[in-house]
C-alpha positions in Angstrom: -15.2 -29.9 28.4 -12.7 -32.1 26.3 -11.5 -29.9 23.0 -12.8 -26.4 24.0 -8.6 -25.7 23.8 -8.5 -27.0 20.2 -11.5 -25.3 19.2 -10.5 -21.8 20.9 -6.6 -22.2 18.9 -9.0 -23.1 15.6 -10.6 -19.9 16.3 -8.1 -18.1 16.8 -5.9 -19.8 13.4 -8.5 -18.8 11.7 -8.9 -14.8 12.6 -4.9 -14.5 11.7 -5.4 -16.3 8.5 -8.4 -13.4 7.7 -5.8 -11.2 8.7 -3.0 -12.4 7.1 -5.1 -12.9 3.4 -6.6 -9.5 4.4 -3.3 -7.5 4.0 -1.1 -10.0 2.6 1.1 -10.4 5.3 2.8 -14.1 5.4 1.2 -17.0 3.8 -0.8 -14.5 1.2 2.5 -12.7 0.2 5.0 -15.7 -0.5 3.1 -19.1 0.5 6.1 -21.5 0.1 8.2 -19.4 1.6 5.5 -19.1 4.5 5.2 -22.7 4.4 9.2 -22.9 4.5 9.5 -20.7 7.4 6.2 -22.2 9.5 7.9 -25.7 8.9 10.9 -24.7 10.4 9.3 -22.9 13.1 7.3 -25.5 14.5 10.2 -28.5 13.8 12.3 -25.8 16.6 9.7 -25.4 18.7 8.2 -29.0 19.1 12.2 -30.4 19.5 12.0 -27.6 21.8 9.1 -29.0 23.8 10.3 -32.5 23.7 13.9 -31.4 25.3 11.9 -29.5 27.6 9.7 -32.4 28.7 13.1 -34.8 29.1 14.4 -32.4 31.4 11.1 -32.3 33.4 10.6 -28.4 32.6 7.6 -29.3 30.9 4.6 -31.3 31.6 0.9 -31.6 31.2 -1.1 -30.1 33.9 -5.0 -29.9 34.4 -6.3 -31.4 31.4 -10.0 -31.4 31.8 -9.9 -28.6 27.8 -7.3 -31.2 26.5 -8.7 -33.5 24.1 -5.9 -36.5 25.8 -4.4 -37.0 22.2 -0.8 -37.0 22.7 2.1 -36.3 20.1 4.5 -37.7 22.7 4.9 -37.9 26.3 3.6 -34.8 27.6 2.9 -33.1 24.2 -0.6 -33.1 23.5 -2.1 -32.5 20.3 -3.2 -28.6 21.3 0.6 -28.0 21.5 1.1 -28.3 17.6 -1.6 -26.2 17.1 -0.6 -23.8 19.5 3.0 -23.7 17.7 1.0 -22.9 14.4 -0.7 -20.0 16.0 2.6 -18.6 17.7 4.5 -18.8 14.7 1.9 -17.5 12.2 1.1 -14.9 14.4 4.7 -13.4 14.7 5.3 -14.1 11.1 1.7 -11.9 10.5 3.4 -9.3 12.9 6.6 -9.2 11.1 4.8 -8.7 7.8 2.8 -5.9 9.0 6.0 -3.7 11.1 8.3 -4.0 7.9 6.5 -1.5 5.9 5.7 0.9 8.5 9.5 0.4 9.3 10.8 0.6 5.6 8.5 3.1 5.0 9.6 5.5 7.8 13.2 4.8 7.1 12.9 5.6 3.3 10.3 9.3 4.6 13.9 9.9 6.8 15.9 9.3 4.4 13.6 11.9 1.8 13.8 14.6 4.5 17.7 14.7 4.7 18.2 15.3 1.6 
């Protein structure tokens, strides 16, 4: 079934954005500095893809969830989307073990003294 892989990354884009506006982890915290990091992110990541695909690492297999839209040779258009989810969702991550981390480290600190 053509686009059931963009719809199931949509999905999924969508329950870390309720996440993220939930506890303010990324985009809700500092959005152009969200937007700064998520542009470089996905600039890597596709330049990533595309060296990968000119060196034959990378390639398109069974397509029969692909929509067939392609960004390039071998990139389809699920793969951008699939770069916003990876990247949001490690960003999300980061924002929510930085606390817990800061806060420990500042409890340890308390409990030397």
């Amino acid at each position: 079934m053509p686009g059931l892989y963009l719809a199931g990354l949509l999905v999924s884009i969508a329950g870390i954005a309720v996440l993220d506006a939930r506890y303010r982890l990324f985009f809700w915290r500092a959005p152009w500095r969200a937007a700064g990091v998520m542009a470089v992110g996905l600039v890597f990541f596709l330049v990533w893809d595309v060296a990968g695909v000119a060196l034959g690492i990378f390639f398109i297999g069974p397509q029969d969830l692909l929509t067939g839209i392609l960004l390039a040779p071998d990139v389809p258009l699920e793969e951008l989307f699939f770069l916003v989810l990876l990247c949001w969702t490690t960003m999300d991550l980061v924002g929510f073990v930085r606390p817990v981390l800061e806060r420990r480290a500042s409890a340890a600190g308390r409990s030397r003294s």
